[in-house]
C-alpha positions in Angstrom: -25.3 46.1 35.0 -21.5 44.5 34.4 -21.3 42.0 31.2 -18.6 39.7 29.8 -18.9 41.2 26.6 -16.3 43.0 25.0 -18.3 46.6 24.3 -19.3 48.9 26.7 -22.8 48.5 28.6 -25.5 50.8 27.8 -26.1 52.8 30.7 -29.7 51.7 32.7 -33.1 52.6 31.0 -34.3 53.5 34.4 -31.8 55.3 36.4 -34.1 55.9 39.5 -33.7 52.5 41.0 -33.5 53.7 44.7 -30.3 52.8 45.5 -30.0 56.0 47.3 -33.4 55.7 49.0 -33.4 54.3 52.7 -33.8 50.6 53.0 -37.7 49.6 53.7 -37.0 48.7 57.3 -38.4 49.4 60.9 -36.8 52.2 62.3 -38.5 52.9 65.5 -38.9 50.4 68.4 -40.3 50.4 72.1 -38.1 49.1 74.2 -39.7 46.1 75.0 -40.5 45.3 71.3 -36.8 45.9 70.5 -36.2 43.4 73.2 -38.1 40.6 71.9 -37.7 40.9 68.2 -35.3 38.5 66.7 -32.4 39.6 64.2 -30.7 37.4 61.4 -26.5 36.8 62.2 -24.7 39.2 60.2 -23.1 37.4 57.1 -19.5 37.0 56.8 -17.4 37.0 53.9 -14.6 36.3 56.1 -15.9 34.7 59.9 -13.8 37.2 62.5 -12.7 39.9 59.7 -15.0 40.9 56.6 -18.4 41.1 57.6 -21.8 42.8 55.6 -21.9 46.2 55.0 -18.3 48.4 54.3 -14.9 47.0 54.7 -12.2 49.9 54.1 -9.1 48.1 53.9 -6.4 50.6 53.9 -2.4 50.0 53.7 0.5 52.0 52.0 1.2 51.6 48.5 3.1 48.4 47.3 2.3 46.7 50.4 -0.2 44.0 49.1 -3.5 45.5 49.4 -4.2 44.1 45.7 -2.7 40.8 46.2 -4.7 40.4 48.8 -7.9 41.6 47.5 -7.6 39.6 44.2 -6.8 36.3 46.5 -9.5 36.9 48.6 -12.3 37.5 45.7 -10.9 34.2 44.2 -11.1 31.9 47.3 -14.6 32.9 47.9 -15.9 32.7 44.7 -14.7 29.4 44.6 -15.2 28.6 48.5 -12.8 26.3 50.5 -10.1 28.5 52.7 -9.2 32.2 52.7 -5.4 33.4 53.6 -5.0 29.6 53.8 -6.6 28.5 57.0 -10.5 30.6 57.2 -13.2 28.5 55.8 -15.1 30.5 53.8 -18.6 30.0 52.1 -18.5 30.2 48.2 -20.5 32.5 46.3 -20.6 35.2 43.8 -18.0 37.9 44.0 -17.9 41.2 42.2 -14.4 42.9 41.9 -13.5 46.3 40.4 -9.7 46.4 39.4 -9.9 49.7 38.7 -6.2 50.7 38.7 -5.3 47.4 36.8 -5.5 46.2 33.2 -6.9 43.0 31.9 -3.1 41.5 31.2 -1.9 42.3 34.9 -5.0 40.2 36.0 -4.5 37.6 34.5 -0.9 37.5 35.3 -2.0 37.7 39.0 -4.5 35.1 38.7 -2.0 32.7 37.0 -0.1 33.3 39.7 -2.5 32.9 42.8 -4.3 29.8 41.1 -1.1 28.2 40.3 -2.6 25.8 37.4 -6.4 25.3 39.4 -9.1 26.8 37.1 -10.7 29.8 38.1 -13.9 30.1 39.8 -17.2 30.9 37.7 -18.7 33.5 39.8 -15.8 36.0 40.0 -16.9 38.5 37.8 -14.2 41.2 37.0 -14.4 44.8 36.0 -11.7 47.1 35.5 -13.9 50.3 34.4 -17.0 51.4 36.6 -18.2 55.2 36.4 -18.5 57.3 39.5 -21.1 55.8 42.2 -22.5 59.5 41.3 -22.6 58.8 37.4 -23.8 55.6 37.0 -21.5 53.4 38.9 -24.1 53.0 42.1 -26.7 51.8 39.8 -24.6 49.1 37.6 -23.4 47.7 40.9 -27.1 48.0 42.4 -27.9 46.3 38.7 -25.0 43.5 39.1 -26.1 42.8 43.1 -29.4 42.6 42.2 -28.5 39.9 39.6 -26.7 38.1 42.0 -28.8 37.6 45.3 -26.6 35.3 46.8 -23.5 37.9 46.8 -20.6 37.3 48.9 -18.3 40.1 48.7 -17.6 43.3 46.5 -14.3 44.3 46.6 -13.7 48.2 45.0 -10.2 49.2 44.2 -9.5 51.5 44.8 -11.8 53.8 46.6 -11.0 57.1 44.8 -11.7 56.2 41.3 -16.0 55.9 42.2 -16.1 57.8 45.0 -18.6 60.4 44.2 -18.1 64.2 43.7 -18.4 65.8 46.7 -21.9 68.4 47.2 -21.3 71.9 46.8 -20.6 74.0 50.1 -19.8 71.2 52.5 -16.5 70.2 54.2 -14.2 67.4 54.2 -15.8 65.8 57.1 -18.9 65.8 55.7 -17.4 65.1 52.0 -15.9 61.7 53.0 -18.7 60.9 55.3 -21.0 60.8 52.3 -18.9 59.3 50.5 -18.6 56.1 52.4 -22.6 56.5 52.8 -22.8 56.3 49.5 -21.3 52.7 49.2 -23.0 51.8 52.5 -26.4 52.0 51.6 -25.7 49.8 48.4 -23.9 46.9 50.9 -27.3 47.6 53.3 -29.6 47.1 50.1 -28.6 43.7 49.7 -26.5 42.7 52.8 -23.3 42.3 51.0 -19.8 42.8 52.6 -17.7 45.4 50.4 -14.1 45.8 50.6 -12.7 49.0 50.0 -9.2 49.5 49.6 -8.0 52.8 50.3 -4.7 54.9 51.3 -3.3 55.9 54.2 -1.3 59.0 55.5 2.3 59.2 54.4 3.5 59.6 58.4 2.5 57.1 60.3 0.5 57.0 63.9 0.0 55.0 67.3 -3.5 55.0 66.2 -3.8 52.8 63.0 -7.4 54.7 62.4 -5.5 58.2 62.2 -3.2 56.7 59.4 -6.6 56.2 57.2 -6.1 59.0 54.3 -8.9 61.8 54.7 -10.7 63.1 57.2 -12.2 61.5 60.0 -15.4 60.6 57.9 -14.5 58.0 55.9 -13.6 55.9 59.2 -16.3 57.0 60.8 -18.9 55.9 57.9 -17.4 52.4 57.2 -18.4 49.5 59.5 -14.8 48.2 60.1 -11.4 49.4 59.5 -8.3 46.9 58.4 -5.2 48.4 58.0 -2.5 46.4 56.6 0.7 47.3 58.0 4.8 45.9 56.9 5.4 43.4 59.4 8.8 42.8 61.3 10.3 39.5 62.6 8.6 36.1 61.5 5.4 38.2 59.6 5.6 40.0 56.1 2.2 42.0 57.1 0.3 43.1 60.4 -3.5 43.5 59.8 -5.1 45.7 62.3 -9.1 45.3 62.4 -11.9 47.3 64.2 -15.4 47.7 63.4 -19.0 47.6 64.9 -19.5 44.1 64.6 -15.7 42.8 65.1 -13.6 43.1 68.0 -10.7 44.9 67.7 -7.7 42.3 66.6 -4.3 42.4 65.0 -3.5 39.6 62.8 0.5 38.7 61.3 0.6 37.4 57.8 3.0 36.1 55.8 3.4 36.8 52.0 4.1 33.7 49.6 5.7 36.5 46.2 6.1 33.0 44.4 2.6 32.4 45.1 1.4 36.3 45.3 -1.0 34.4 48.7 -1.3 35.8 52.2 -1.6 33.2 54.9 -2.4 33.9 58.3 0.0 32.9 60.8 -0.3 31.4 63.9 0.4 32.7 67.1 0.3 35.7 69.0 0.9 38.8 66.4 3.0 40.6 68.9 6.0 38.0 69.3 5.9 37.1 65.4 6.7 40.9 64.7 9.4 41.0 67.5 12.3 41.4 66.0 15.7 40.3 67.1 17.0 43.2 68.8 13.6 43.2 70.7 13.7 39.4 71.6 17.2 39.9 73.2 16.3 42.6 75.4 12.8 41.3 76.1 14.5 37.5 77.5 17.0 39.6 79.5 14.9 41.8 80.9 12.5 38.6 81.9 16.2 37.3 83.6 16.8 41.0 85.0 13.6 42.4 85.7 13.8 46.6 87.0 17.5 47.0 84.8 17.9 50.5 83.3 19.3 50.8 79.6 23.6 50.8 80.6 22.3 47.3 82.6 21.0 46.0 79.4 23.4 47.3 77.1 26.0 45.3 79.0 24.7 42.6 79.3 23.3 42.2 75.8 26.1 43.8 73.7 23.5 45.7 71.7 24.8 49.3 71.3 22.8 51.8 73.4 20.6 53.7 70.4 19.1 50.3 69.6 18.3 49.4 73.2 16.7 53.0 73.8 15.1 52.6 70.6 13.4 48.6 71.0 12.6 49.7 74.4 10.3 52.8 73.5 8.7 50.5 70.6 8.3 48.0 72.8 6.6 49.7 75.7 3.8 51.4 72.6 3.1 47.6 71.8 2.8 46.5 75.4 6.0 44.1 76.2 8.1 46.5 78.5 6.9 49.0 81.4 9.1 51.8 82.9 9.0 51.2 86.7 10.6 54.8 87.4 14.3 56.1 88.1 15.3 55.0 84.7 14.2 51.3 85.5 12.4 48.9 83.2 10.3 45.7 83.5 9.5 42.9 80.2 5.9 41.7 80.2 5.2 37.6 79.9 1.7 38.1 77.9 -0.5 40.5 76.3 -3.4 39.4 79.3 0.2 40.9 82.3 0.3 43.8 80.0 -2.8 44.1 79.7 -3.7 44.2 83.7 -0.4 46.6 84.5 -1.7 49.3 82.4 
């Protein structure tokens, strides 16, 4: 298990603690029995975003994923608000910074707590072996410790992800790898937050811009991908999951604070940016105008109108009507229905 001391831990006298072993839980059900049995609420580390089991929270490098992940570890430890408007339950928080050194930490926790004394049950680690050589059963050891466990945050993913089994693919590879993490966050109904990479060339589909193969989705609970934002929002989180609805949320990023807040309003018109807010109100004014209408009358050059109106029909705010002709969408519930 993880200590505060100063030397390294001596690995567990008993290394078969079953962390690998499936949970002691009915598995089969009658219909009628599955019917009338009664199920606790999932937890949540963060109500509508982070809930039990695995998190992977994905985003390109330098983007924030780190920032975030520290800030979030802090504000529930400590409880009160996360990204500045979610209450969130305190509790203990375990969080592997295992790309960062102890001096960087503290430098970002200076910075996020600006001068507030940090929360007792944040327990750090910036060293963990593979879940394969030892890492599975110190955080088993450390969970175990702490029953009352509100998140584990791993970053990044590739530094315990086990060694993949001889003679099997990449699907099945990544698959097991996430399992491997999901069966500890079962064990003890914890929420882990995994931050992970995503492709260099982007995609429609934010899941297809998670690094890997499909597996590693397709094991995790929920998906958040953190995207750059445009317009009034540093940062466009995009969740799914099998116990979240699917959601975008716009951010904005405090750097003299290093703190993600969540903004309020619709995602889509905070990440619109000029260009697109020009031709969206003059299309409203001048609904089934083709691209030389709008260029005139908005004295935006034609690549950029071409361009904002392509984008702008992926995210749902214009619809080609035919003949060349275009249409701007009021709401996401109008674009929604024309589709």
């Amino acid at each position: 298990m993880f200590d505060h001391d100063d030397h390294t831990p001596p690995p567990p006298e008993d290394t078969d603690l079953g962390v690998f072993a499936p949970p002691k839980r009915r598995v089969a059900w009658s219909a009628t029995d599955l019917m009338d049995a009664h199920f606790p609420e999932p937890k949540w580390a963060v109500p509508g975003m982070i809930c039990e089991g695995v998190n992977l929270f994905c985003g390109p490098p330098k983007v924030g994923k780190s920032w975030a992940s520290l800030g979030l570890g802090l504000d529930i430890a400590a409880g009160g608000v996360a990204f500045g408007s979610i209450p969130v339950n305190a509790g203990p928080v375990l969080y592997l910074a295992l790309e960062d050194t102890a001096r960087r930490l503290q430098s970002r926790m200076r910075t996020l707590l600006a001068g507030n004394r940090a929360p007792e049950q944040l327990t750090i680690v910036t060293e963990c072996p593979r879940l394969d050589n030892g890492g599975a059963e110190m955080i088993d050891g450390w969970l175990t410790a702490h029953p009352t466990a509100r998140l584990v945050v791993v970053d990044v993913f590739a530094k315990i992800r086990p060694a993949a089994a001889h003679g099997s693919n990449a699907y099945d590879a990544d698959y097991a790898a996430i399992g491997a993490i999901k069966r500890l966050a079962d064990k003890h109904a914890v929420a882990f937050l995994v931050v992970h990479h995503v492709r260099k060339a982007g995609s429609d589909d934010f899941l297809s811009e998670v690094s890997g193969t499909n597996g590693i989705a397709g094991a995790a609970d929920a998906t958040l991908v953190l995207k750059r934002g445009r317009g009034k929002a540093d940062g466009l989180l995009h969740i799914t999951g099998r116990d979240v609805e699917e959601v975008e949320h716009a951010f904005s990023f405090d750097p003299a604070r290093g703190a993600w807040r969540l903004l309020d309003g619709d995602p889509r018109k905070l990440t619109q940016t000029d260009n697109h807010s020009t031709v969206h109100d003059w299309l409203l004014d001048n609904p089934e105008s083709g691209p030389t209408a709008i260029v005139a009358g908005t004295g935006l050059n034609p690549e950029s109108v071409k361009t904002t109106l392509r984008r702008g029909e992926k995210q749902g705010w214009f619809k080609p009507i035919g003949r060349g002709k275009w249409l701007a969408i009021d709401s996401g519930r109008e674009a929604e229905s024309m589709f």
